[in-house]
C-alpha angles and dihedrals in degrees: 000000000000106000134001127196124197119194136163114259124048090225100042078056096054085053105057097036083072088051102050101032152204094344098054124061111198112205124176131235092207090233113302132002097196140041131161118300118253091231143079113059125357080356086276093131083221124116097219087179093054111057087283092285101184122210113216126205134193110265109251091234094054106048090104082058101049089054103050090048077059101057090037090053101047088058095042118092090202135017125202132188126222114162128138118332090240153075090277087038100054088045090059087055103054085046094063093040093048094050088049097036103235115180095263089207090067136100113252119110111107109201117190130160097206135028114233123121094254094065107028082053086049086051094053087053096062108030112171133192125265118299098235087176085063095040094057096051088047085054095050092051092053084045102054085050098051093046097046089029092058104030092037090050099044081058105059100039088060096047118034093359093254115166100227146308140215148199094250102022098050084060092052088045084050097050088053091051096043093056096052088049086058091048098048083054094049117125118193115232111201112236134179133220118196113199133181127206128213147193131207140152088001081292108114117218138189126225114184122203104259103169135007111207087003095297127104117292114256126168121167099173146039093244092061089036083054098050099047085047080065095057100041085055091076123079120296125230115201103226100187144357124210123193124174141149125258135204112216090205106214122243123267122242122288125267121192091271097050093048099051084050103047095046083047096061101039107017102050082234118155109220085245087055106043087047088057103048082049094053088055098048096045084050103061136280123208103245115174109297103006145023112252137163108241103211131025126259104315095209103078135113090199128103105191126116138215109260084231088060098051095049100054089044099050090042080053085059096046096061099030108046111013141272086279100062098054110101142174136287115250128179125197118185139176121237097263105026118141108245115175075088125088123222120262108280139146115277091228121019089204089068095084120195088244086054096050101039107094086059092055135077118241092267095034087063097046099053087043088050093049094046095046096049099040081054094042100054094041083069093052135087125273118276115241131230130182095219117195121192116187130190132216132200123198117165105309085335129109121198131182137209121182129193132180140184135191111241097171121024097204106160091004084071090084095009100056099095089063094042121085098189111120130185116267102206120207127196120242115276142181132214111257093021116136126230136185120207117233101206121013112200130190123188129192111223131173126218111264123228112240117283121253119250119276114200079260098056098040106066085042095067092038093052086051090055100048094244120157114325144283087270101042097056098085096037085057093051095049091045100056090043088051094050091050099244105121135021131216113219155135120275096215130027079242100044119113095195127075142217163193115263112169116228128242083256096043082060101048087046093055100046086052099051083039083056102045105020110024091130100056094025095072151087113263093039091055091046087058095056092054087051087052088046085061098043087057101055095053085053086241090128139030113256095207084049086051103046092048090047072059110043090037086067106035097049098064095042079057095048081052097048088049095050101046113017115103125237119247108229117200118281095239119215088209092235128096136256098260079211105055101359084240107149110259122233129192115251129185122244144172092285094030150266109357129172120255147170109267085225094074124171093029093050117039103199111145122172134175124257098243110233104239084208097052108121111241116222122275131228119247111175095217116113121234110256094228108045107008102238118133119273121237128211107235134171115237121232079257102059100252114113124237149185122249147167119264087219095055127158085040088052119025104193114141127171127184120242090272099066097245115142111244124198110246105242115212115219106248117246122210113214102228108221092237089058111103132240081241099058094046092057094046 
């Protein structure tokens, strides 16, 4: 064997190999091989005393692999490494080149953002060594999490019985928090809003009231609300009309946060999700004749794009839309992004999503579509609007109305599908000409608390804030739902949107870590140590520095909490285990607070917690057809009532109010790979 090339994903090896040929062999490392050993002192498999060495082990699960790389290396007269074009990425790499003891100083690491021949065949042409720069600040990080994970855990399942914390996720859990504690404070103020309605030109127009004697308008009861209604009954003299014409700027590119967002709000993506069809389409899909990833690498808070890029898009334009609709290249990125990455963009912009589609799944060809065109648009000319705004004088009171109409779609040519914005269409109208409303509204409203945070909004505000990473997001908001600190749900029965609602237990954690470790559990101290992770990858600071700043700060604030923090004893049913006669206590669970038996682990018994507001059934006095037993009246899980058989689930015939007979649908269950032939069969 010539060449090997070890990447990351099994797939994403299976595409390259066809790119590079007979005399390379890709292999994947199935992410990494190694993390921190679970031994030495407190099991952090760090040596704090000793300048934070850390001792690695071979993951368990990938023993098999390591073994095989082995094999694989021995035969190979050059290696070269080509995983994720990252921080998580180039530690991967040194990983793999430290267990097999690669000379560190060589070549060999192959970097690319897309794969397409063309750029994984120019990698290969300027290969480079390890980033050590990038791979200590990957260790830090792991360190820091280990540290504050393991120490930070052990505490609060001691204490209050909390699963775990962690140096990015307890700040997520605290913003949450944070924001239901401002809600619960809120205190309504009462407000008015006055509006007149008009009518001309058979085109029917809206003016609400902006100032009273030319200063804001402000009206905080009905009486006032009543006595300016007076006034805006009387006639209406337009005192200006301003017309102008107004640029709609397209979006920029997305980054891995705009784009979880964004899929998100108009995609129903879950972060988790979004992040996986991307992976897949950055990976490679089978199209017709070759295997190519669709869009370029989807963890990156840059938005700028390849030259190349931007020439063949704009020359796409060009011939498909029109000279006008070409427009011009703009970049916009944070202090601290990583930009020797690319934003997220398609890797041709000649594969359209129509051309592509019958090769993707459903949701594969949504989130393409989304990506393509957002790059895409960004590429093309403003949109233009007409905009009127017209003034209206009634006694001491000033009115507005606005209108505005697209007089050239630009961007909004191909982005228009993901826009809301509508025309609002005034009639024409002069200075100095009088106008009598034909309706004058006015509306009591009262000041709303802040909303709670959405997925959406969530990573928005973390991103703002410089909190954790692009690839870390999804992984934070798995983690505190796992951990059942938080829910995600909807606020009404009726509502579409949903959102963040801290647990009994989210709370409780909070208010602990607020106690003992508000000043290293926030926001302002976390964004810090990202700043510091980045410092250290460009070798601008010293990790072991770093990590003692750290420790120095955070030991002392653990020897406290041990010392003062109470202790959280099992809330007890007052009723006894039917297995072992032990007394039950309520825990808290993934989905919730359950019953069990307070010997746990030695008894297993487990109930549910009964919903006092859950409808019993009702009598009906009609006899199942089947079986002959009576029918009951129940609520589905969905809210609609039904008719069912009293000897379900022996026998399973439902029917609506109506009396219409309804198939019984049996709930799918999806046979796990781990599950046994055995047990199948059982």
């Amino acid at each position: 064997m010539k060449n090997l090339v070890i990447v990351e994903s099994p797939s994403k090896s299976k595409t390259i190999e066809k790119y590079l040929g007979k005399d390379f062999e890709v292999v994947s490392s199935v992410g990494h091989i190694r993390d921190l050993a679970i031994k030495g002192k407190d099991g952090l498999g760090v040596d704090i005393e000793n300048k934070f060495t850390p001792t690695y082990i071979v993951n368990k699960d990938k023993k098999e692999v390591v073994k095989e790389l082995k094999k694989k290396i021995k035969k190979a007269d050059m290696v070269y490494l080509a995983t994720d074009p990252d921080r998580e990425g180039e530690a991967i790499s040194w990983h793999i080149a430290n267990e097999f003891e690669l000379d560190l100083d060589l070549q060999n690491r192959v970097v690319f953002h897309e794969i397409t021949k063309d750029a994984v065949l120019d990698a290969f042409k300027h290969p480079r060594s390890i980033d050590m720069g990038l791979v200590r600040s990957q260790e830090t990080r792991r360190i820091l999490d280990r540290i504050i994970g393991f120490k930070l855990s052990t505490l609060l399942k001691n204490k209050i019985r909390s699963k775990s914390a962690g140096r990015v996720q307890s700040v997520a859990l605290k913003m949450i928090c944070d924001r239901e504690k401002e809600i619960a404070a809120f205190v309504p103020e009462e407000y008015w809003s006055v509006v007149a309605h008009f009518q001309q030109e058979d085109i029917p127009f809206t003016a609400s009231l902006i100032k009273i004697n030319n200063k804001k308008a402000v009206i905080s009861n009905e009486d006032q609300a009543n006595e300016i209604y007076q006034k805006a009954l009387h006639d209406y003299t337009i005192s200006s009309v301003n017309k102008k014409v107004k640029l709609r700027e397209p979006r920029l590119p997305f980054i891995t946060s705009t784009l979880q967002q964004e899929a998100s709000n108009k995609l129903g993506f879950s972060p988790k999700k979004t992040m996986t069809i991307a992976q897949k389409l950055y990976e490679g899909i089978d199209l017709k004749n070759q295997t190519q990833g669709l869009i370029t690498y989807m963890r990156t808070d840059s938005t700028r794009l390849s030259k190349v890029f931007v020439d063949s898009a704009k020359d796409y334009i060009l011939h498909e839309y029109g000279k006008e609709y070409v427009g011009h290249y703009k970049v916009k990125n944070e202090e601290g992004s990583q930009d020797a990455h690319e934003a997220i963009r398609p890797t041709n912009i000649e594969l359209t999503p129509e051309s592509v589609k019958q090769y993707l799944t459903p949701e594969q060809y949504k989130l393409y579509r989304f990506i393509y065109y957002r790059a895409l648009a960004s590429l093309m000319a403003s949109a233009r609007n007409h905009t009127v705004n017209v003034l209206l004088d009634v006694e001491e009171l000033q009115f507005s109305a606005n209108g505005s109409q697209l007089v050239f779609d630009g961007f909004l040519k191909v982005y228009d599908e993901y826009d809301h914005s509508k025309d609002v269409i005034l009639p024409t109208l002069e200075e100095k000409e009088i106008l009598k409303a034909k309706k004058v509204e006015k509306n009591q409203h009262f000041t709303e608390p802040p909303s709670r945070y959405t997925e959406a909004k969530l990573i928005k505000e973390m991103e703002e804030d410089g909190i954790g990473r692009p690839s870390t997001y999804s992984t934070i908001i798995d983690t505190i739902q796992l951990r059942g600190y938080v829910e995600l749900k909807k606020a009404t029965e009726t509502g579409k949107v949903k959102y963040f609602f801290p647990t009994e237990q989210g709370v409780l954690t909070d208010e602990k870590l607020g106690q003992f470790f508000d000043s290293i559990i926030n926001v302002k101290y976390t964004a810090n140590m990202e700043e510091q992770l980045d410092e250290i990858a460009l070798n601008h600071l010293d990790s072991v520095s770093s990590l003692q700043a750290f420790y120095d700060k955070f030991e002392p604030l653990l020897l406290q909490a041990y010392e003062n923090m109470e202790k959280k004893e099992l809330e007890k049913t007052g009723d006894l285990c039917p297995l072992c006669n032990q007394e039950l206590v309520f825990r808290q669970g993934r989905y919730g607070k359950f019953i069990s038996c307070i010997a746990y682990p030695e008894c297993k018994y487990t109930a549910k917690i009964e919903n006092p507001n859950k409808e019993e059934p009702e009598k009906t006095g009609k006899l199942c057809p089947e079986c002959n037993n009576e029918l009951l009246k129940r609520k589905s899980r969905f809210g609609n009532y039904f008719l069912g058989c009293s000897n379900f689930p022996k026998c399973r015939y439902i029917e609506n109010i109506e009396g219409e007979k309804r198939p019984f649908t049996k709930k799918k269950i999806t046979k796990s790979k781990k599950t046994s032939k055995k047990a199948v069969k059982k």
